[in-house]
VOVEXMAR-950292 format. One line per field, with one value per residue (C-alpha): x, y, z. Coordinates in Angstrom, 1 decimal. Layout:
X: X / ...
Y: Y / ...
Z: Z / ...
***
This chain:
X: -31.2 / -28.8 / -25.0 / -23.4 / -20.3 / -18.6 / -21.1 / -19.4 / -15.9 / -16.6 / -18.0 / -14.9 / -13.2 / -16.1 / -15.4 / -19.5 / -19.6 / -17.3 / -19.7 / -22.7 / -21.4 / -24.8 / -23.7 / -19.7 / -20.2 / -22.8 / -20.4 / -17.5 / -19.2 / -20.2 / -16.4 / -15.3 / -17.7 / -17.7 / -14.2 / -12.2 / -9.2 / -11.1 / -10.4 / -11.5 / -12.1 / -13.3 / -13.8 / -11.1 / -8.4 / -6.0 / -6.8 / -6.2 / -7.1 / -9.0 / -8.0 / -10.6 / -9.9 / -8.0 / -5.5 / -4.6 / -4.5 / -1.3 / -0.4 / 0.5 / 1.6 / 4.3 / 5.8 / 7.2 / 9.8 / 7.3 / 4.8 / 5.9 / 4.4 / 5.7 / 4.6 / 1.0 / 0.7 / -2.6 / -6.0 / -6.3 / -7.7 / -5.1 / -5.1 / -4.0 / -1.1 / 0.4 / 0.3 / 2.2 / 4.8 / 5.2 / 6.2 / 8.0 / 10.1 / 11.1 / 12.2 / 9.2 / 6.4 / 5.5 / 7.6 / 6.0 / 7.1 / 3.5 / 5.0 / 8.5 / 10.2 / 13.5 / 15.9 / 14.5 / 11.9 / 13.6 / 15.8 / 13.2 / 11.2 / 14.1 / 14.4 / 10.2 / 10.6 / 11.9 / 9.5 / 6.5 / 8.4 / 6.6 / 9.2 / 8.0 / 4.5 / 4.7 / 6.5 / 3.4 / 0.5 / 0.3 / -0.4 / -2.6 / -4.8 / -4.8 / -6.0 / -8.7 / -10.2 / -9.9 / -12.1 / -14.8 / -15.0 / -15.9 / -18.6 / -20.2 / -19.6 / -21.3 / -25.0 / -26.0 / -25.4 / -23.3 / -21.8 / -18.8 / -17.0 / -16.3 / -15.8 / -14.6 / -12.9 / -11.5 / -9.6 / -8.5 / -5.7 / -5.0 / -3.3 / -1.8 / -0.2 / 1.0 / 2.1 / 4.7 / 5.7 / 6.0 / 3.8 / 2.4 / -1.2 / -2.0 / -1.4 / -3.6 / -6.6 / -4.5 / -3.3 / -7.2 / -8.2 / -5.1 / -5.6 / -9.3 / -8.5 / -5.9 / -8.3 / -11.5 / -9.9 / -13.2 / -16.1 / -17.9 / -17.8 / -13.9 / -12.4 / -10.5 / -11.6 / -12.0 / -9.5 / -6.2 / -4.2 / -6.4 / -5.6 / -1.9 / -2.3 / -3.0 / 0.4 / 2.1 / 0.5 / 1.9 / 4.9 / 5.8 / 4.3 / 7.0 / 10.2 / 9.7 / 9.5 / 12.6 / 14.4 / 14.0 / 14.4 / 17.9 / 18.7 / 17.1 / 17.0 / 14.7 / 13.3 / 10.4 / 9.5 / 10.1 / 13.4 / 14.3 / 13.0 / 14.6 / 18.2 / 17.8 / 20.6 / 19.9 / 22.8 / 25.3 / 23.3 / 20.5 / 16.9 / 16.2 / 13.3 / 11.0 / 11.5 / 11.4 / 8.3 / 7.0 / 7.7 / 5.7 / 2.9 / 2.3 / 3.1 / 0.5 / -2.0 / -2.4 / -2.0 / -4.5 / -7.3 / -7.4 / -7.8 / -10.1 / -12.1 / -11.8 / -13.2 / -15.9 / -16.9 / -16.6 / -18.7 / -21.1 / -21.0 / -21.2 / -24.7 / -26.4 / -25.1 / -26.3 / -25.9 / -22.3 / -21.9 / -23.4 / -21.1 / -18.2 / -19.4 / -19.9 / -16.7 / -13.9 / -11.2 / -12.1 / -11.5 / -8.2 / -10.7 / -13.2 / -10.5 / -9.3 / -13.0 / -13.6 / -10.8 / -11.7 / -15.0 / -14.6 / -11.7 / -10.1 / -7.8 / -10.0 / -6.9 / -3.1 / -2.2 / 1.3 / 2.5 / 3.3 / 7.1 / 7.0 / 4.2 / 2.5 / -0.6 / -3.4 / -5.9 / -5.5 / -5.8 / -2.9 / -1.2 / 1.3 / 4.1 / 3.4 / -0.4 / -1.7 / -3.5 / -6.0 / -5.9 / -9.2 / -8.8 / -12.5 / -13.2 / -10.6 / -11.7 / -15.3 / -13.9 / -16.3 / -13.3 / -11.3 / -13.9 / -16.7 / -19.9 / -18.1 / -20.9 / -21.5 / -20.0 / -18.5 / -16.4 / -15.3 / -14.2 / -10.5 / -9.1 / -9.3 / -6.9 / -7.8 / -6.0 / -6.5 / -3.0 / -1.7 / 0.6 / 4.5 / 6.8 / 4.3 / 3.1 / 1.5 / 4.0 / 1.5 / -0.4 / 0.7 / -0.4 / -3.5 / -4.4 / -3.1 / -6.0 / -8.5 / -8.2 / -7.4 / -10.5 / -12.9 / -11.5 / -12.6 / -16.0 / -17.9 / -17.6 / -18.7 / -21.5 / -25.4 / -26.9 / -26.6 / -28.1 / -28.4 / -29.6 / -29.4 / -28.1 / -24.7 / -22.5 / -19.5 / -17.0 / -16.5 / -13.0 / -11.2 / -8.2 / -9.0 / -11.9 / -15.1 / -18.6 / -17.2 / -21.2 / -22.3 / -24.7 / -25.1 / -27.6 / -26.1 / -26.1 / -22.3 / -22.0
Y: 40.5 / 43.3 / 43.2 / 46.2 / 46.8 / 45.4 / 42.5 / 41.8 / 42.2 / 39.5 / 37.5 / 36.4 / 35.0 / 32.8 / 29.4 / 28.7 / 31.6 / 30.1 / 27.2 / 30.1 / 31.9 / 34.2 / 35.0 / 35.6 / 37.5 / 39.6 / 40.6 / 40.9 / 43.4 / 45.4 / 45.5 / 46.4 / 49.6 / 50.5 / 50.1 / 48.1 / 47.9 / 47.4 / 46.4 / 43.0 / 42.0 / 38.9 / 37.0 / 34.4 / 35.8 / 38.1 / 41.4 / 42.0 / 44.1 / 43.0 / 44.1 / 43.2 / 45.0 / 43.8 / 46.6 / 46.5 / 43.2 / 43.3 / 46.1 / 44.0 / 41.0 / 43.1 / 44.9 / 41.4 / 42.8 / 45.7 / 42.5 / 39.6 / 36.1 / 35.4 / 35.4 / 35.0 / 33.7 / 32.2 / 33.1 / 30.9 / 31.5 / 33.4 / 30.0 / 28.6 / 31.2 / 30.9 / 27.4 / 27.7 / 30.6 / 28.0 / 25.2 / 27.9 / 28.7 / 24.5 / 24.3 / 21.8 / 24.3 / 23.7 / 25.6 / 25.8 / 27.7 / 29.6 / 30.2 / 32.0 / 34.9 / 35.6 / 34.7 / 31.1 / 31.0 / 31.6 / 28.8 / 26.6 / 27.1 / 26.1 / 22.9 / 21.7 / 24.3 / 22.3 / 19.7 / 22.1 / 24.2 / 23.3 / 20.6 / 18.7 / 19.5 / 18.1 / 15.0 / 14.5 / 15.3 / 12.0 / 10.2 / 12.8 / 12.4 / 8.8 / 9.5 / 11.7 / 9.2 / 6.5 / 8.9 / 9.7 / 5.9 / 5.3 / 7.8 / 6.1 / 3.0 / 4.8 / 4.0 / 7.6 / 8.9 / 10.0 / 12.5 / 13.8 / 15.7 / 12.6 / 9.7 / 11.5 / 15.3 / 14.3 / 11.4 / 12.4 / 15.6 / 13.2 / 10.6 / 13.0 / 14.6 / 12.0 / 9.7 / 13.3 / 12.5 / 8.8 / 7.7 / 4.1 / 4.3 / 1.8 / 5.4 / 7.3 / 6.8 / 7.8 / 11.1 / 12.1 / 11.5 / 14.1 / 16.5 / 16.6 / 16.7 / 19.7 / 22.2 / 21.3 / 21.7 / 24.2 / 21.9 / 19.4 / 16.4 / 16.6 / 18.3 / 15.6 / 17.3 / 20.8 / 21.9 / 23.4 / 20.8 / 18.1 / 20.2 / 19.9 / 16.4 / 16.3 / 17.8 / 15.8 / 12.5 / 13.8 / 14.8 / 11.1 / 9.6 / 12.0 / 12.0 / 8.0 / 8.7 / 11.2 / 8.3 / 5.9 / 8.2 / 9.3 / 5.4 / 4.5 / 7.5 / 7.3 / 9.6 / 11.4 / 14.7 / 13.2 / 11.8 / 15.2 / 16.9 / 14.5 / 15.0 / 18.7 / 20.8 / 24.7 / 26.8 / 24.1 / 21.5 / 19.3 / 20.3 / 19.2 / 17.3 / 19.4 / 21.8 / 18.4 / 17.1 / 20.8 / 20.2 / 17.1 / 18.8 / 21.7 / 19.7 / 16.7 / 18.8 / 22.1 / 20.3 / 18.3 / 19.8 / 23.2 / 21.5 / 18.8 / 22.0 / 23.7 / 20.8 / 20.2 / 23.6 / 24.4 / 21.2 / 22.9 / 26.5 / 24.6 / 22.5 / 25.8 / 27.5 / 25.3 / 28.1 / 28.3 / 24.6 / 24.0 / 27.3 / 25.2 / 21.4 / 23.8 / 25.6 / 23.1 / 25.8 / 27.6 / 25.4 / 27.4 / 30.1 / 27.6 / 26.6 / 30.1 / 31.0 / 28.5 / 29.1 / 32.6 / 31.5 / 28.9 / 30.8 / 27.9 / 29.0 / 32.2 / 34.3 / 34.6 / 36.8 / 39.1 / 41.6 / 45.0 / 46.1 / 49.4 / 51.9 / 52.6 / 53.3 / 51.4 / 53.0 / 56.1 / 53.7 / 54.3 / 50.7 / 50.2 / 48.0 / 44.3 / 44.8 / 42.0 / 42.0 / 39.4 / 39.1 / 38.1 / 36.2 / 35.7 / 39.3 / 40.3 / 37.7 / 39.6 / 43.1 / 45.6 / 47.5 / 44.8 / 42.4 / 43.3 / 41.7 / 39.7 / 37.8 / 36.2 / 33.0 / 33.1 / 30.5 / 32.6 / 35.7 / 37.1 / 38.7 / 37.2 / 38.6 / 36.8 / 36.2 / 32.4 / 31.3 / 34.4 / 37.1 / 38.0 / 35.9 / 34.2 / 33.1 / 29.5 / 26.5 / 24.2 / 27.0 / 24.9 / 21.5 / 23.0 / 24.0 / 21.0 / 18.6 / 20.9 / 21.1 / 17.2 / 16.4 / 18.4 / 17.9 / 14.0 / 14.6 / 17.0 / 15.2 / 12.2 / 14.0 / 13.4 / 14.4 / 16.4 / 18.0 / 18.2 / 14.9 / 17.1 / 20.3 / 20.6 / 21.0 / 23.7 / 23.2 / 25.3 / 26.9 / 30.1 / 28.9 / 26.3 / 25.1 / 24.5 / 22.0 / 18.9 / 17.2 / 17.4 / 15.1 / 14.5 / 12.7 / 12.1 / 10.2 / 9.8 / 8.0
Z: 27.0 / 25.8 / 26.7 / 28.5 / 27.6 / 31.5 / 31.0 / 26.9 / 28.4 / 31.5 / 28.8 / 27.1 / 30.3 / 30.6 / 28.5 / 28.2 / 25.6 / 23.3 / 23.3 / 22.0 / 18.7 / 19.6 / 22.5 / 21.5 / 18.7 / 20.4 / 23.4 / 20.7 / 18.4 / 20.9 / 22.2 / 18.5 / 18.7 / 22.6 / 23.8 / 21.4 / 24.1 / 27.6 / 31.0 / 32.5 / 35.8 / 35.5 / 39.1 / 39.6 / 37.2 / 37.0 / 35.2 / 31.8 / 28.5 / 26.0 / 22.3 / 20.1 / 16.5 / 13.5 / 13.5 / 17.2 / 17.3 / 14.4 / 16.0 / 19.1 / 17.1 / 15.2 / 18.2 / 19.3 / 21.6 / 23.1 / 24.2 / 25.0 / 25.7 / 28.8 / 31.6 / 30.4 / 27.3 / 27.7 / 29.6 / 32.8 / 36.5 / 39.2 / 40.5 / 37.2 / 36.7 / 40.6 / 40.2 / 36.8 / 38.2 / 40.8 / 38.6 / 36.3 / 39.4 / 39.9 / 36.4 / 35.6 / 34.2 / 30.2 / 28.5 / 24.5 / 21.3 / 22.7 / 26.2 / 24.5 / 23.3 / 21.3 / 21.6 / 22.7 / 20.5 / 17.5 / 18.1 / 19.4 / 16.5 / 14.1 / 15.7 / 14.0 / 10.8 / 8.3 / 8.6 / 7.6 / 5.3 / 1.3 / 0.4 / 3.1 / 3.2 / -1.0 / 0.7 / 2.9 / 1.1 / -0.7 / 3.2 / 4.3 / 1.1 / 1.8 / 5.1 / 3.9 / 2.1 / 4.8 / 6.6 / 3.6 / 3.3 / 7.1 / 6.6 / 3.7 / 6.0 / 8.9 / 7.0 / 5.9 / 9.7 / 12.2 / 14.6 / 12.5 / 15.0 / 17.7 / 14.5 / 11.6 / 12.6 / 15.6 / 14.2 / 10.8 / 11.6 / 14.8 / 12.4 / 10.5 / 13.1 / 15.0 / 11.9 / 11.4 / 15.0 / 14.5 / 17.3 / 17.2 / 15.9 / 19.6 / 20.9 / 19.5 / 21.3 / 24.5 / 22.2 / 21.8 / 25.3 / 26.7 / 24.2 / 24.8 / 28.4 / 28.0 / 25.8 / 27.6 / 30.7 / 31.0 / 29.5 / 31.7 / 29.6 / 28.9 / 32.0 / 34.1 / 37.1 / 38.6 / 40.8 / 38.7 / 40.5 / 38.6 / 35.0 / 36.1 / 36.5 / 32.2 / 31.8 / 34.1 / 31.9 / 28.7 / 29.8 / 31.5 / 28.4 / 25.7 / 28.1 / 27.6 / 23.5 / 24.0 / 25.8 / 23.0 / 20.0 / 21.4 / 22.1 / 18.5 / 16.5 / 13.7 / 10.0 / 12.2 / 13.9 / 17.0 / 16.7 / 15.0 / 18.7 / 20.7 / 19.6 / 18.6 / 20.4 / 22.0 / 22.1 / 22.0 / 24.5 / 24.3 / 25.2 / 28.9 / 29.2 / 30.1 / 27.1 / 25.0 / 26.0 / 26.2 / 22.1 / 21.9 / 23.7 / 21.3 / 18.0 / 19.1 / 20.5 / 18.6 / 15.2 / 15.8 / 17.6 / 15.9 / 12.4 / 13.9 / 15.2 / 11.4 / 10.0 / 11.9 / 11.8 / 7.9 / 6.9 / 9.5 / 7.9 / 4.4 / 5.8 / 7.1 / 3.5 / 1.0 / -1.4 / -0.5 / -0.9 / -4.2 / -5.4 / -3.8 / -5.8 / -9.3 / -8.5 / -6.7 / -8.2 / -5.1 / -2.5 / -1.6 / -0.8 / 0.8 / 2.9 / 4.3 / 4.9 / 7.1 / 8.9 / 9.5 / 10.4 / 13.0 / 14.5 / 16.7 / 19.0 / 20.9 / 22.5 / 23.4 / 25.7 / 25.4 / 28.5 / 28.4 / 28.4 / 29.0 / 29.7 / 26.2 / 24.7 / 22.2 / 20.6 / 23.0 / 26.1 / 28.5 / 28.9 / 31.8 / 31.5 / 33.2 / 31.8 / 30.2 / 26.7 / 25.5 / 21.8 / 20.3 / 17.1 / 16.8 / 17.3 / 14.9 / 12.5 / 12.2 / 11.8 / 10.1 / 9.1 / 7.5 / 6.3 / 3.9 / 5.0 / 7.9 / 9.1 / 5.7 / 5.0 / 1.7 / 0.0 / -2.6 / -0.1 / -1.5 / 0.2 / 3.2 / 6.0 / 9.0 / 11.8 / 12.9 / 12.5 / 14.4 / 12.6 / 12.9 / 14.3 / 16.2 / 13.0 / 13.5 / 12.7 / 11.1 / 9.0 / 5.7 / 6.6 / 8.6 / 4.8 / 2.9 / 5.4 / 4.7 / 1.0 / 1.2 / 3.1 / 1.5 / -2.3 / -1.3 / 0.0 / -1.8 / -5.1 / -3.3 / -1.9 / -3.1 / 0.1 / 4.1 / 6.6 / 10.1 / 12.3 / 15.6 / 17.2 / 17.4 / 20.5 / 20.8 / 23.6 / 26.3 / 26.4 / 26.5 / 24.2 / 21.3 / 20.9 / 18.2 / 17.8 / 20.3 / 18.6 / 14.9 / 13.6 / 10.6 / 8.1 / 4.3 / 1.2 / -0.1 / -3.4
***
């Protein structure tokens, strides 16, 4: 059944389309041609504009001070955001490098930068190799099957990331089951529950579990991430807790689950391409293109939101200040304008000016090692690789925020 435009833009507050490519690329396209910046009025949420194109979404991006993050940085239900302006308004509300603006974010974001600047990510790439082909090796263990999206993608990034922190691997398990919890707060197989109070509850777990890690790494400082947040000092005085476990949060979560999601999803793009994949095995000098190509083409996290400053305009649509804009980094990610042939999966596609890790001073944190697994992971498979193809149909997530295949079975012969 054709989209109409109203039905496209309802369709990206809905989480089940982000589980349907079809279906989300459909509704976006049509956006791109029809009304690239349109109004939605989804049931159950608060109103917002949806900015669909490449260049509007940069547009936004660059004007930093014109749209801000806060209060809104993310879609969720009206529910969701009282609930959230409540908690903001007791001092106890998370409180991410996502959720801020300068002059906080600036200096918030100093506090994790020198630990993914290149020096360190050269420092680290011997461990995450090693863990790469930890991972290869359970597959070939695995007997010629499995589902690589629950045994090998969602575990591999999750020890990197959390080995940075300098979290006990006994913990890691726990680590999954929260982050799962937190981005498919919208899927029926990970949600905790369904009230917003229940999705609350998720926060309020990780936050107990990092203000006890923050207690220990200011008693026992140690070399890792963690310690480094813990004992950080903000304009002369040390995070509160809050604002340190809101750092845990977004360091254990979103570097893990958007490259578990990237993962997952390029092996997936590279099964359904076998063109692209034997190009790939004949051609491994392209694997830095590989890499960015997948990442435009799973596109893990959907959206951020920013909020008007002052009455403006975008793409000739009058904007008022306190609107709120959706940016849709899967939509921008397919532009006709920007990208030749976007529908195409191509390893060798250069250049490649997605948008996945964001753009400005937004720019995403863990961009650098997001790359350095991919390239890791895949540099040990493929030349291992005799043999793949699909053993069932694969499963997205359903999400507004970060998301991919949470099922992807796979039959293969590794040597």
């Amino acid at each position: 059944m054709t989209l109409t435009v109203d039905e496209a833009g309802l369709a990206i507050a809905d989480p089940k389309t982000y589980a349907d490519d079809r279906r989300l690329h459909e509704a976006l396209a049509l956006l791109r041609r029809e009304s690239p910046v349109h109004r939605v009025d989804a049931p159950g949420y608060n109103p917002f504009w949806a900015v669909t194109k490449h260049e509007d979404i940069m547009e936004v991006e660059r004007n930093h001070d014109r749209f801000l993050n806060a209060p809104r940085p993310l879609l969720a239900t009206a529910r969701f955001d009282e609930l959230n302006r409540q908690r903001a308004q007791d001092g106890i509300a998370l409180r991410t490098l996502v959720h801020m603006d300068d002059p906080d974010h600036r200096v918030f974001r100093a506090i994790g930068a020198d630990w993914f600047r290149p020096r360190a990510m050269r420092d680290l790439e011997p461990r995450v190799r090693e863990l790469a082909r930890r991972y290869v090796d359970r597959m070939a263990e695995a007997g010629g099957e499995c589902d690589f999206a629950r045994e090998i993608a969602a575990n591999f990034p999750l020890y990197v990331i959390l080995s940075l922190l300098g979290l006990p691997e006994s913990d890691f398990d726990r680590m999954l089951k929260l982050t799962q919890e937190l981005f498919g707060g919208d899927d029926d197989e990970y949600r905790r529950g369904a009230s917003e109070e229940e999705k609350l509850e998720v926060l309020l777990e990780f936050f107990a579990y990092f203000q006890e890690l923050t207690k220990e790494r200011r008693k026992n400082p140690t070399g890792d991430l963690a310690s480094a947040i813990a004992n950080a000092r903000v304009f002369g005085e040390p995070l509160n807790d809050f604002d340190t476990a809101s750092y845990y949060v977004i360091v254990a979560t979103a570097g893990h689950d958007t490259t578990s999601a990237t993962i997952t999803g390029g092996l997936h793009a590279l099964i359904e391409h076998p063109d692209q994949l034997d190009r790939l095995r004949e051609n491994p000098e392209l694997m830095p293109l590989a890499v960015d190509e997948m990442i435009r083409w799973v596109t893990p996290v959907k959206e951020f939101m920013r909020t008007a400053v002052h009455d403006t305009e975008l793409r000739g649509v009058q904007i008022h200040a306190g609107d709120a804009l959706l940016l849709s980094y899967p939509s921008a990610n397919r532009d006709e304008d920007v990208f030749d042939d976007p529908f195409r999966f191509d390893v060798g596609r250069d250049p490649n000016k997605h948008l996945a890790f964001g753009f400005g001073v937004h720019y995403c944190l863990g961009a650098a090692l997001a790359r350095i697994e991919l390239r890791a992971f895949f540099e040990e498979l493929l030349p291992r690789l005799e043999s793949i193809e699909l053993a069932g149909e694969p499963v997205g997530i359903a999400t507004t925020f970060v998301g991919g295949l949470k099922r992807l079975p796979v039959r293969y012969s590794l040597s």
